[in-house]
C-alpha positions in Angstrom: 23.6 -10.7 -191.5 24.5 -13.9 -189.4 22.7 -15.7 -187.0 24.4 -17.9 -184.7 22.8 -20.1 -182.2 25.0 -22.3 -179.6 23.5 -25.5 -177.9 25.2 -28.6 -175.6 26.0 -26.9 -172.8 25.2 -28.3 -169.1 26.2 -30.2 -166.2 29.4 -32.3 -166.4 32.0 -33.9 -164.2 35.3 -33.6 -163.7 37.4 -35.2 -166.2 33.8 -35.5 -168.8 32.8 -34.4 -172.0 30.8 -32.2 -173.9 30.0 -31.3 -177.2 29.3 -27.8 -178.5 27.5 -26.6 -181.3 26.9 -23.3 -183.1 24.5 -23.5 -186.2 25.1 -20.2 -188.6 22.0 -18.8 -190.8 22.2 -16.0 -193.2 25.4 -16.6 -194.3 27.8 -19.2 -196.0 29.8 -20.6 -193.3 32.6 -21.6 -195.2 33.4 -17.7 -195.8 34.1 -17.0 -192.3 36.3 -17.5 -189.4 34.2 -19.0 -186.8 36.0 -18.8 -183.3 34.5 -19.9 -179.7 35.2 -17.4 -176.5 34.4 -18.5 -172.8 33.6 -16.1 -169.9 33.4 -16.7 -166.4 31.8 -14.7 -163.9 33.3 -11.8 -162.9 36.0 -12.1 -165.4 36.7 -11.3 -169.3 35.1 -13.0 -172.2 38.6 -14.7 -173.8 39.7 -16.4 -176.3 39.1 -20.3 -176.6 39.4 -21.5 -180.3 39.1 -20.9 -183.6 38.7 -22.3 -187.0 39.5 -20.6 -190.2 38.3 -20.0 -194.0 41.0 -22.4 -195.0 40.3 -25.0 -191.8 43.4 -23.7 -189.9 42.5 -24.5 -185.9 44.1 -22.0 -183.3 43.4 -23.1 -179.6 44.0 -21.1 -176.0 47.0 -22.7 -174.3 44.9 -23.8 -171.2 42.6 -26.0 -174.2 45.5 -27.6 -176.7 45.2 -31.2 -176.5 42.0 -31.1 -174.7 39.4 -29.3 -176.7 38.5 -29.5 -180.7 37.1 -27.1 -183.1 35.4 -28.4 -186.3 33.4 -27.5 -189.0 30.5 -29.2 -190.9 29.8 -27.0 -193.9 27.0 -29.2 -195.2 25.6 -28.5 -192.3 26.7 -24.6 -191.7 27.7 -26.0 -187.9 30.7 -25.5 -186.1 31.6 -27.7 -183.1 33.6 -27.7 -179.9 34.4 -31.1 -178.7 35.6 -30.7 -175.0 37.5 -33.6 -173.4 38.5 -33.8 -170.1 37.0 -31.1 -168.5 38.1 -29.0 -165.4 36.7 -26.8 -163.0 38.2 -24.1 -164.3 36.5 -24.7 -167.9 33.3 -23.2 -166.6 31.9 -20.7 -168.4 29.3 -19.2 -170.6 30.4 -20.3 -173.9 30.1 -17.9 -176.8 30.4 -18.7 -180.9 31.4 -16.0 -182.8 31.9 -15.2 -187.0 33.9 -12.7 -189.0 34.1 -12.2 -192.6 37.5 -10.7 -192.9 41.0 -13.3 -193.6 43.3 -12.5 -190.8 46.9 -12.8 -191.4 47.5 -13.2 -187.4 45.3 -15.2 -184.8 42.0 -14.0 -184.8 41.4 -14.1 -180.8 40.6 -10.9 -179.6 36.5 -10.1 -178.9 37.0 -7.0 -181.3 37.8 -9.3 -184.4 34.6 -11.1 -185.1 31.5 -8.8 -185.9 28.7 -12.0 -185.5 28.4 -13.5 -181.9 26.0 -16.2 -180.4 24.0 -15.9 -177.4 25.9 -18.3 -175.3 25.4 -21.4 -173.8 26.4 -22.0 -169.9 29.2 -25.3 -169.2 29.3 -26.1 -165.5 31.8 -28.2 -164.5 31.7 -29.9 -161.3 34.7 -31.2 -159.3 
């Protein structure tokens, strides 16, 4: 059983940053895909990143170029880095972790069994 916990959400600007993390227990990290969902209110969870077994990163068009997944497996902590944030990045913020090796993008709520309880980003304009 895994045990994720997310922390670093808050308040931001505009055009700031924020760094996510998502520290994993009961499990060796480095065995799973961790990914990172958002969800808004009133609309689905989706897909915003992900980092694989093999330290593949897959990002959500809206993200590329702006946000950045990394692993520290010393430290069994996956981050998102978040640069120039928009309004329309506000969200709950999920981590999530699955055991299985995908042999397609891994970015549906479905395909991870091991989720966090969220942390809320607020982006103000």
């Amino acid at each position: 059983q895994v045990q994720l916990v997310e922390s670093g959400g808050g308040l931001v600007q505009a055009g700031g940053s924020l760094r996510l993390s998502c520290a994993a227990s009961g499990g060796t990290k480095s065995n799973y895909i961790m990914g990172w969902f958002r969800q808004a209110p009133g609309k689905e969870r989706e897909f915003v990143a992900t980092i694989t077994q093999s330290d593949s990163t897959y990002y959500e068009e809206s993200v590329k170029g702006r946000f950045t997944v990394a692993r520290d497996n010393a430290k069994n902590t996956v981050y998102l880095q978040m640069n120039s944030l928009k309004p329309e990045d506000t969200a709950v913020y999920y981590c999530a972790a699955d055991g299985r090796r995908w042999f397609r993008i891994p970015k549906y709520r479905n395909d991870y069994e091991y989720w966090g309880q969220g942390t809320q980003v607020t982006v103000s304009s």
